[in-house]
C-alpha positions as a Markdown table, in Angstrom:
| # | Residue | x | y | z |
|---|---|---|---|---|
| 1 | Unk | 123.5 | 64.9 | 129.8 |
| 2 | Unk | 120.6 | 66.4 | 127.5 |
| 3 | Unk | 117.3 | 66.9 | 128.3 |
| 4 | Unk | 114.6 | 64.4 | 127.8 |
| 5 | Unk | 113.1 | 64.4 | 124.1 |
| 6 | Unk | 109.8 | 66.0 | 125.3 |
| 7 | Unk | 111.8 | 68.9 | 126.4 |
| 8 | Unk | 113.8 | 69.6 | 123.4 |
| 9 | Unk | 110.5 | 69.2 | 121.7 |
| 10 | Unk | 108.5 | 71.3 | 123.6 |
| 11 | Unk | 111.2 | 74.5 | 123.9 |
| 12 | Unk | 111.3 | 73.8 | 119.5 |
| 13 | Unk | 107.4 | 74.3 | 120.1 |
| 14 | Unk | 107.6 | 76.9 | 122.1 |
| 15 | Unk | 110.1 | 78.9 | 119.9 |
| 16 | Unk | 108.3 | 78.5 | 116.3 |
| 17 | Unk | 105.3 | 79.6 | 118.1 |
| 18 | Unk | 106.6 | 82.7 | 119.6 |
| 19 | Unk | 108.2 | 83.4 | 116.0 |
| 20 | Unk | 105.0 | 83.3 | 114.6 |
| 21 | Unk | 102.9 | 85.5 | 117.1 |
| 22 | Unk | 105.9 | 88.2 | 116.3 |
| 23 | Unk | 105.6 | 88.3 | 112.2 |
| 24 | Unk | 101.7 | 88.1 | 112.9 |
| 25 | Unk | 102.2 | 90.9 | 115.3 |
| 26 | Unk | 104.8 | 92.7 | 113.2 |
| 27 | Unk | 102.3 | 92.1 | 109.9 |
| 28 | Unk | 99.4 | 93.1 | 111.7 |
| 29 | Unk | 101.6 | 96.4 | 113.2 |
| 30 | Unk | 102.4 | 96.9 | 109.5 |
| 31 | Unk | 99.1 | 96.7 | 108.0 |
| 32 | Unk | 97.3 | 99.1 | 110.5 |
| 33 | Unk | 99.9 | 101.6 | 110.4 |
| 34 | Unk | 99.8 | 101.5 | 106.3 |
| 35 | Unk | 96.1 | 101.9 | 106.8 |
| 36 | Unk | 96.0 | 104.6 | 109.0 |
| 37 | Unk | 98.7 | 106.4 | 106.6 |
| 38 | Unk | 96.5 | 105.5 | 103.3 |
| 39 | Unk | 93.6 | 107.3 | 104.9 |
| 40 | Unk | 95.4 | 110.2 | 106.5 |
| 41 | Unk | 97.1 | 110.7 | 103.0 |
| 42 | Unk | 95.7 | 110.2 | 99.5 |
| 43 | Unk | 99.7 | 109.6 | 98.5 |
| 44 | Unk | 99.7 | 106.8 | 100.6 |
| 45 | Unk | 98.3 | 103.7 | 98.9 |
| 46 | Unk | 97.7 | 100.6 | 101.5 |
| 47 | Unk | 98.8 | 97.5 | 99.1 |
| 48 | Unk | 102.2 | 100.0 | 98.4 |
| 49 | Unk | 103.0 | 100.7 | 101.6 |
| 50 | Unk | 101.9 | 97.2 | 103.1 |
| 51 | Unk | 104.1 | 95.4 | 100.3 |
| 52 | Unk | 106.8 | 98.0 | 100.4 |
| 53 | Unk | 107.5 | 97.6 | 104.5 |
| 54 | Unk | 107.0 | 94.1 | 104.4 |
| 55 | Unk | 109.8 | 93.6 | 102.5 |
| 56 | Unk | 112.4 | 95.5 | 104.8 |
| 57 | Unk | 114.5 | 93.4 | 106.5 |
| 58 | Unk | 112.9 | 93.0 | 110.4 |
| 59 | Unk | 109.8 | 94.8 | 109.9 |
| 60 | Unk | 108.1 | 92.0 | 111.3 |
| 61 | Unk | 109.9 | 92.6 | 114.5 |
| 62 | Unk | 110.0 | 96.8 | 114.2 |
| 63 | Unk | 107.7 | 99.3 | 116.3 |
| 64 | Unk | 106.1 | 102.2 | 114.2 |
| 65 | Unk | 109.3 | 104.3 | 115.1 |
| 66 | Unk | 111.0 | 101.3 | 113.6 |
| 67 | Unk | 108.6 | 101.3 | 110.1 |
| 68 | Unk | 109.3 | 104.8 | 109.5 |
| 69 | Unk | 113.2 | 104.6 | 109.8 |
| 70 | Unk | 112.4 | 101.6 | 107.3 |
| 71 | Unk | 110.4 | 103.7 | 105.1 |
| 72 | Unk | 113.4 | 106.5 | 104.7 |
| 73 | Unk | 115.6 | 103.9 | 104.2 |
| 74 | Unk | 113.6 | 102.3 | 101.2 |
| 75 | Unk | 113.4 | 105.8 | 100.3 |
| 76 | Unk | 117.5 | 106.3 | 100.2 |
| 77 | Unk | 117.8 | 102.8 | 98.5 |
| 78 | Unk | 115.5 | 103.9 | 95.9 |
| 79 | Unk | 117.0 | 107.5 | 95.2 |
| 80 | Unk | 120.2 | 105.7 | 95.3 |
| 81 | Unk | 119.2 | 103.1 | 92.2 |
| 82 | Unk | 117.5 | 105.6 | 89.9 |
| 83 | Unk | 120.1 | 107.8 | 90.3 |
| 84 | Unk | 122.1 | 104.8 | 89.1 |
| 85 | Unk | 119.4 | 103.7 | 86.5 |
| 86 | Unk | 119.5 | 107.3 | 85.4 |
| 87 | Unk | 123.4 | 106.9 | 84.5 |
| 88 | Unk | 123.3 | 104.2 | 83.0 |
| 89 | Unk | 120.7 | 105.6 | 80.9 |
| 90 | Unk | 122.4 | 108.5 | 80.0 |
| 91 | Unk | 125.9 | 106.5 | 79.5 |
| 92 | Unk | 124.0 | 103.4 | 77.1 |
| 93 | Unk | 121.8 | 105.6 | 74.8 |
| 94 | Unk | 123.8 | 109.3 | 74.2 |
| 95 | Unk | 123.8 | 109.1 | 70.5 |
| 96 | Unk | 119.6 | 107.5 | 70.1 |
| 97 | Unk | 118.3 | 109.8 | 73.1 |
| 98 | Unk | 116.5 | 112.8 | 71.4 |
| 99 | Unk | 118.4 | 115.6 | 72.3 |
| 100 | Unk | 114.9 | 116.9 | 75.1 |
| 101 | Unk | 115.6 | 113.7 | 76.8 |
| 102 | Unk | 118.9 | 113.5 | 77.3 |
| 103 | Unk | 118.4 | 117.4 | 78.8 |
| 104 | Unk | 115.8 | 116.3 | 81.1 |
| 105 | Unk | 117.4 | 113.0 | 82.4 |
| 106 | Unk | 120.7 | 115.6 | 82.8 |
| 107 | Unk | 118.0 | 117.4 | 85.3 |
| 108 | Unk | 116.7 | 114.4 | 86.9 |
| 109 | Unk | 120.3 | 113.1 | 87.4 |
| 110 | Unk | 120.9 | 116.4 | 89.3 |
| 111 | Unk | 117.6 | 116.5 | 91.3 |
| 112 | Unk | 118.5 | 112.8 | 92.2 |
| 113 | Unk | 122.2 | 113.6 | 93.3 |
| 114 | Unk | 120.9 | 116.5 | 95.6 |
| 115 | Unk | 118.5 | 114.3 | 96.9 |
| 116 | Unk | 120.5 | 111.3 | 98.3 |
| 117 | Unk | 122.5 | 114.2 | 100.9 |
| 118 | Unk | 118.8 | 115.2 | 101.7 |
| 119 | Unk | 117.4 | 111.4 | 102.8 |
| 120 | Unk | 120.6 | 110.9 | 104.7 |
| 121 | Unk | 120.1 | 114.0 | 106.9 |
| 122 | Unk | 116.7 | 113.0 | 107.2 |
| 123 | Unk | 117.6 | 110.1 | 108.8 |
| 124 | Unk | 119.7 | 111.9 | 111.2 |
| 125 | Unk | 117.2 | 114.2 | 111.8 |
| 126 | Unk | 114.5 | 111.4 | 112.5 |
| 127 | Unk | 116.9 | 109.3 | 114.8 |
| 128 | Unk | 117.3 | 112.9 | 116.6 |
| 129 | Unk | 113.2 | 112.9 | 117.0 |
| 130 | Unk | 113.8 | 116.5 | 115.1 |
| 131 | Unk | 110.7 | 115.5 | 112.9 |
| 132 | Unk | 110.1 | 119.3 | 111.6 |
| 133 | Unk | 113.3 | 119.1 | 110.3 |
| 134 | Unk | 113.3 | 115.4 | 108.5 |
| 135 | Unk | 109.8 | 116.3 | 107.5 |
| 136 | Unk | 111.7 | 119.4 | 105.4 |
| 137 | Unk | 114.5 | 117.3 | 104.4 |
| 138 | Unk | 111.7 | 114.8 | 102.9 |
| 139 | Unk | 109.4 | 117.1 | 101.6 |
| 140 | Unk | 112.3 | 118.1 | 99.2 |
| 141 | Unk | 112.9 | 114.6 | 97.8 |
| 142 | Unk | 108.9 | 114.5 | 96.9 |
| 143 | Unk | 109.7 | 117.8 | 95.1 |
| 144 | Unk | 112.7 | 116.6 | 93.2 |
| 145 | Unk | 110.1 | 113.2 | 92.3 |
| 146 | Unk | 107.7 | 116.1 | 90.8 |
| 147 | Unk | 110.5 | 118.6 | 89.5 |
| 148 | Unk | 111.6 | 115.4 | 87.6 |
| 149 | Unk | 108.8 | 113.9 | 86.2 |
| 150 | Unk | 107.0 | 116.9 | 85.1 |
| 151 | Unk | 110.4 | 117.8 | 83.0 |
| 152 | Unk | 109.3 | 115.3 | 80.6 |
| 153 | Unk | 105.5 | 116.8 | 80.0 |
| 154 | Unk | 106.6 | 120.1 | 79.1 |
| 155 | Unk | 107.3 | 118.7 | 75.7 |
| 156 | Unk | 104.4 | 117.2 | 73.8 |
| 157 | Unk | 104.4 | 113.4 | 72.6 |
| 158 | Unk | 107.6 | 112.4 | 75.3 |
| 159 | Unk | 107.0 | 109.6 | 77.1 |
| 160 | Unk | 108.9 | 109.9 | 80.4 |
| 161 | Unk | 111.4 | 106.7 | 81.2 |
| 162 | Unk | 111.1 | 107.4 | 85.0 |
| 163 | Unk | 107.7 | 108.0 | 85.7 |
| 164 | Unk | 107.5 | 104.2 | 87.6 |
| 165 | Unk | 110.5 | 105.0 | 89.7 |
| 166 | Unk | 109.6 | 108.8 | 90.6 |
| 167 | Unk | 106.2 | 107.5 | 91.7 |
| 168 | Unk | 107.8 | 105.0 | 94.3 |
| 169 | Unk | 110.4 | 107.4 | 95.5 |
| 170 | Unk | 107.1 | 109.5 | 95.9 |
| 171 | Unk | 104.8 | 107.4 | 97.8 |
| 172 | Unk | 107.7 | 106.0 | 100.3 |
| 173 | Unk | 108.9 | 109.9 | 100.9 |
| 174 | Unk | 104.7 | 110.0 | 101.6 |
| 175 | Unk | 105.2 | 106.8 | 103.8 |
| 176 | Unk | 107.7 | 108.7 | 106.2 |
| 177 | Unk | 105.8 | 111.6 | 106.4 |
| 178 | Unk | 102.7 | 110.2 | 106.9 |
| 179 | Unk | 104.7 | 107.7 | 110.0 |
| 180 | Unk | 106.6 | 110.8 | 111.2 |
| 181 | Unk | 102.6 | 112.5 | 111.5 |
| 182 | Unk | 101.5 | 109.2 | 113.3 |
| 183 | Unk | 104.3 | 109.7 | 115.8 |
| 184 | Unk | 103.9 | 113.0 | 116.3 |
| 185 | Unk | 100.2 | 112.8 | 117.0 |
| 186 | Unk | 100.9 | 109.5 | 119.7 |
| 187 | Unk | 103.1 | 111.7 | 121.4 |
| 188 | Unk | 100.6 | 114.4 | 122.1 |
């Protein structure tokens, strides 16, 4: 036997309403804990961070502990690409890349290899709550971002290829850090 129309249409009501109180709830969780971030860090820049979490699959649904696993994944995902991007760049263009390039994209490749192992035990080291430690682990992806980018300025007139790319890996490593602070600082 099913249930009188009104019913059916009242429990459809009642779901597509509670759906939308969770993303407003999960965008408004988002948006204050970018903001807070963005003003506790310069490296943290609201519309980034805002657009970067709400793109993660359930963030609308995640508690700050939740965001700032998010934001070390986006942070593996993107170490994981340029790495890739960097390959390919290096594979494509061997015989047109001035020979500077080629040795600093070498560099970059490397930095980006040793930083992959580095976001995955930061996410172990997160999950653990051992926040010291994934704030170390981190901190050493923002350097290889740096290390890599400033490669290219040493030499006058080069226009570094990666300089988009190291600057997001850069401000989501500043996303986790800046979350991990957030956490540290409810707990106390």
């Amino acid at each position: 036997m099913s249930p009188p129309s009104f019913l059916s249409s009242f429990s459809l009501r009642f779901l597509l309403l509670s759906l939308f109180f969770l993303v407003i709830n999960g965008q408004n969780l988002i948006y204050e804990t970018c903001k807070t971030s963005s003003q506790q860090d310069p490296n943290v820049k609201l519309q980034f961070c805002t657009t970067s979490l709400q793109a993660a699959p359930a963030s609308h649904c995640a508690d700050v502990n939740g965001l700032g696993m998010m934001s070390i994944r986006l942070t593996r995902y993107n170490l994981t690409d340029t790495r890739c991007y960097i390959k390919q760049l290096l594979k494509n263009n061997t015989k047109k890349l001035d020979p500077y390039v080629k040795s600093c994209l070498d560099d970059c490749f490397e930095l980006y290899s040793d930083a992959i192992p580095s976001i995955k035990q930061a996410m172990k080291s997160y999950n653990s709550k051992r926040y010291f430690d994934a704030n170390v682990q981190i901190s050493s992806v923002m350097d290889a971002t740096t290390t890599c980018e400033d490669g290219f300025k040493q030499k006058k007139g080069v226009v570094p290829p990666l300089t988009k790319r190291n600057s997001a890996t850069f401000q989501l490593s500043a996303m986790a850090l800046s979350i991990m602070n957030i956490l540290q600082s409810d707990s106390n």
